[in-house]
C-alpha positions as CSV (number, residue, x, y, z in Angstrom):
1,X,173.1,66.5,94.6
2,X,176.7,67.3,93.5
3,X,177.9,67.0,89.5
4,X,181.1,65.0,89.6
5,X,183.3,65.0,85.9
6,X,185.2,62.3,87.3
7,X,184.5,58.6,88.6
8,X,187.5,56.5,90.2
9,X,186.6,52.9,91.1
10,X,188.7,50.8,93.3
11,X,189.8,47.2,91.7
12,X,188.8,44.2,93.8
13,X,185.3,44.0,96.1
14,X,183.9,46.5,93.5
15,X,184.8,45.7,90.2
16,X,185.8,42.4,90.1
17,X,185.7,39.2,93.2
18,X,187.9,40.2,96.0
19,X,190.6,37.7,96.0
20,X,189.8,34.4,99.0
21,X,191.7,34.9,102.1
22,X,192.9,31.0,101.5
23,X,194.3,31.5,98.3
24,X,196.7,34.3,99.3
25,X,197.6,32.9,102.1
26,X,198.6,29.9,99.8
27,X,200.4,32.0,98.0
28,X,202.1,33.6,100.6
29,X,203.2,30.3,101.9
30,X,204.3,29.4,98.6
31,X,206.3,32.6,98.7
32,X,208.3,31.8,102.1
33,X,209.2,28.1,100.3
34,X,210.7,29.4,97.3
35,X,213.4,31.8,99.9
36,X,213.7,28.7,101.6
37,X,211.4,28.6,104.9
38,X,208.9,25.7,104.6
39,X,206.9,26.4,108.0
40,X,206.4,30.3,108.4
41,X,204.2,31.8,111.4
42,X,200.7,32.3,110.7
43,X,200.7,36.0,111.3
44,X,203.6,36.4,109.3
45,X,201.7,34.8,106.7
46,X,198.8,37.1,107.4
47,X,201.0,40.7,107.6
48,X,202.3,39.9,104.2
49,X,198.7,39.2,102.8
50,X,198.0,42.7,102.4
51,X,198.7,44.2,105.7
52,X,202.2,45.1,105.8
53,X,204.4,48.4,106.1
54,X,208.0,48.3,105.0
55,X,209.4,47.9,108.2
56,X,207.3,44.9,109.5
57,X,208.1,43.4,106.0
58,X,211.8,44.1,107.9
59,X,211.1,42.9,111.3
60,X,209.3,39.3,109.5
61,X,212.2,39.2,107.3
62,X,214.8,39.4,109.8
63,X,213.0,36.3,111.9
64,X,214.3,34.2,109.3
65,X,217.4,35.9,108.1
66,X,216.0,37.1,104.3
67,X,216.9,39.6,102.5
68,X,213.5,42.2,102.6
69,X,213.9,42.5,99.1
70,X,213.9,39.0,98.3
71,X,211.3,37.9,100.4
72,X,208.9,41.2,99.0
73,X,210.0,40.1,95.4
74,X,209.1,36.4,95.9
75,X,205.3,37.7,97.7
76,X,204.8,40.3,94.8
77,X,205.6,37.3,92.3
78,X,203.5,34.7,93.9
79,X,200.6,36.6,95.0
80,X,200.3,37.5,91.3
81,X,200.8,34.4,90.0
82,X,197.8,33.1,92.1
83,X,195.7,36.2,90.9
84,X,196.0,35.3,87.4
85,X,195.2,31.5,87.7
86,X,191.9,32.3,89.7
87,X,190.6,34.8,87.0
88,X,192.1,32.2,84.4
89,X,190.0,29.7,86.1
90,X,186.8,31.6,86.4
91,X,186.7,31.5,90.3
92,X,187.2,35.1,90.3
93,X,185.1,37.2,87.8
94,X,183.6,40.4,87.5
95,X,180.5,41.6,89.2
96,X,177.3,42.0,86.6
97,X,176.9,45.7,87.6
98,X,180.3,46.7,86.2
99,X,178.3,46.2,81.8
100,X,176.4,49.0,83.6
101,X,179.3,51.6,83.6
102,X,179.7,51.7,79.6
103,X,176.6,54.4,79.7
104,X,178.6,56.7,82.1
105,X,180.0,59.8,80.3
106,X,182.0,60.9,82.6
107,X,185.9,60.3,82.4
108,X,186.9,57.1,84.7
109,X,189.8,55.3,86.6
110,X,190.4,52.5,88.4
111,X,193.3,53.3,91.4
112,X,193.9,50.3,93.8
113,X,196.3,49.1,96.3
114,X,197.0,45.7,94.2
115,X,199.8,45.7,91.5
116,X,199.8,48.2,88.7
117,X,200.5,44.8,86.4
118,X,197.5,42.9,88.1
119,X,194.9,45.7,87.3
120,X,196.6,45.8,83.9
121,X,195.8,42.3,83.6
122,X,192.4,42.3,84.7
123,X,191.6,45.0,82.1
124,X,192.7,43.0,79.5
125,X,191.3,39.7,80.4
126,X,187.7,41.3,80.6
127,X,187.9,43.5,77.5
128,X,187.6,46.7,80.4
129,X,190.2,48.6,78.5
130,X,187.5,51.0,76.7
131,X,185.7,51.7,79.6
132,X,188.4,53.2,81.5
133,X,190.4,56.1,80.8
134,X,193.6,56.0,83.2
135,X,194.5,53.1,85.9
136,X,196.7,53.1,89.1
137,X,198.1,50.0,91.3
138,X,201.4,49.6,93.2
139,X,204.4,48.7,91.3
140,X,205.9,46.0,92.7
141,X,208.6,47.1,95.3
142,X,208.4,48.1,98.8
143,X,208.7,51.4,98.5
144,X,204.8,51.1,96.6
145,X,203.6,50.5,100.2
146,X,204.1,53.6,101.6
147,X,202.1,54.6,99.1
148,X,198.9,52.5,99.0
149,X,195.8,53.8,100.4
150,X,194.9,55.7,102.4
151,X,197.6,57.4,101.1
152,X,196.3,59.6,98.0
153,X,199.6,59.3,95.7
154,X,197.5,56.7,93.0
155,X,194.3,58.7,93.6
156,X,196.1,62.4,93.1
157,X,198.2,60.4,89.7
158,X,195.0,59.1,88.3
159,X,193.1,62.9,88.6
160,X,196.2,64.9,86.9
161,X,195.7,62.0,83.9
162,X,192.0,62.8,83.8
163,X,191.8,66.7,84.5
164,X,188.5,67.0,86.1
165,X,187.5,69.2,89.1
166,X,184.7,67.2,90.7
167,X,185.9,63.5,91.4
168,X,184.0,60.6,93.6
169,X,185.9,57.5,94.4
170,X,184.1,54.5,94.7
171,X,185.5,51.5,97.4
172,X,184.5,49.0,99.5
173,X,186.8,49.5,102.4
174,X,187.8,51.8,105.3
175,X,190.9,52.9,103.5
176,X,189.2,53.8,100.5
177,X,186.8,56.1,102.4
178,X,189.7,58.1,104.0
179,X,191.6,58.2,101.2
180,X,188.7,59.9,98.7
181,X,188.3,62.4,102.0
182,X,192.0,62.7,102.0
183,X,192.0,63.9,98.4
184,X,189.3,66.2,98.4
185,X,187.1,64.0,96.9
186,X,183.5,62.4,97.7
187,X,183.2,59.0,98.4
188,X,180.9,56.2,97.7
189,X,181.1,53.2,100.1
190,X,179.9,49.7,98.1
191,X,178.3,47.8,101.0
192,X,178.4,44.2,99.0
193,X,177.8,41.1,100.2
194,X,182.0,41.1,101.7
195,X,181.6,44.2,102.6
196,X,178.2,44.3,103.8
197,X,178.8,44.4,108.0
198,X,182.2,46.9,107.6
199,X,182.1,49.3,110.3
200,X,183.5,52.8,108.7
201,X,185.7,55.2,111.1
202,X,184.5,58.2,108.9
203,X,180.8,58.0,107.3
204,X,181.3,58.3,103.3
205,X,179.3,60.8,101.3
206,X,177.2,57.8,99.9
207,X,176.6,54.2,100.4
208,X,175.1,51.6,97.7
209,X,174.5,48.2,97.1
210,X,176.0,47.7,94.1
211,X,177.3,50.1,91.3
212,X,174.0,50.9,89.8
213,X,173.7,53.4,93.0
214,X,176.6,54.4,91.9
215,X,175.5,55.0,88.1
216,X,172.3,57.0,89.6
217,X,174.5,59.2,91.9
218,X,177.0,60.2,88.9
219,X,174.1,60.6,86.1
220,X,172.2,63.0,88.5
């Protein structure tokens, strides 16, 4: 089994709840009624839930005569907003596994497609800041989506901050698969309970259950 000096961990489905499908598209909707549309299309609401490119954030925003910009900066604000009060709340949490990462020696990053001030956030709120050594998410501008993953800009930021010369990246999704591939790294695929029927279109070096499998595969 490979020696890795460095372990990058995706944010949300492997560190802490993924966020519910209902409450960002709340918040989405929320979005559209702050630039003034009370009654936007359901796949609109759905492309700007996490799927979107810059220019179908164009096309959508044309539909109703917005300004891109506006419309992204009202999503990016909203969406966040909604983040906060669920972790606020409680009804987002981490998963127990993550207390298991503390006796990891090796250097670690989190790099996810969610905002840079969310995962910033997140580290605060659960006292995560010692564990990890560098962080990555997307600022908040529309630009940042050409450069989620499977893009490897966040993943190739986070390993110049760390140094090391043997990384794995831990995910739960497609994208974070290709993207580990994409940067030369390994990959370890977290088939949780959201995650648990995903259907990969490239097999990762590992799978596991939950991030002890990922503590044995590291500490080997």
């Amino acid at each position: 089994m490979t020696a890795y000096d460095t372990v990058l961990f995706d944010n949300d489905g492997v560190l802490v709840d993924p966020p519910a499908a209902e409450t960002q598209a709340a918040a989405i909707r929320d979005a559209f009624a702050a630039v003034g549309v009370d009654s936007p299309e359901q796949d609109h609401v759905e492309s700007l839930c996490g799927g979107v490119f810059p220019d179908g954030l164009r096309d959508i925003a044309t539909e109703y005569d917005l300004d891109p910009a506006e419309l992204w900066a009202a999503r990016e604000e909203y969406d966040e907003r909604s983040q906060f009060a669920k972790f606020r709340d409680g009804t987002r949490d981490t998963y127990d596994d993550v207390t298991g990462l503390t006796d990891l020696d090796q250097p670690m990053g989190v790099v996810s497609s969610n905002h840079h001030s969310t995962i910033e956030f997140i580290l605060d709120h659960f006292d995560l800041h010692t564990v990890f050594d560098t962080y990555y998410g997307r600022e908040m501008t529309i630009d940042s989506l050409t450069k989620k993953k499977p893009n490897t800009h966040y993943l190739d930021r986070a390993m110049a901050d760390l140094g090391g010369d043997s990384a794995v990246y831990v995910g739960d999704s497609d994208t974070d698969v290709i993207a580990a591939h994409r940067a030369g790294m390994d990959s370890v695929f977290v088939r949780r309970e959201h995650s648990r029927d995903t259907e990969l279109t490239e097999a990762a070096t590992y799978e596991v259950t939950d991030l002890h499998g990922v503590a044995d595969i590291v500490s080997s």
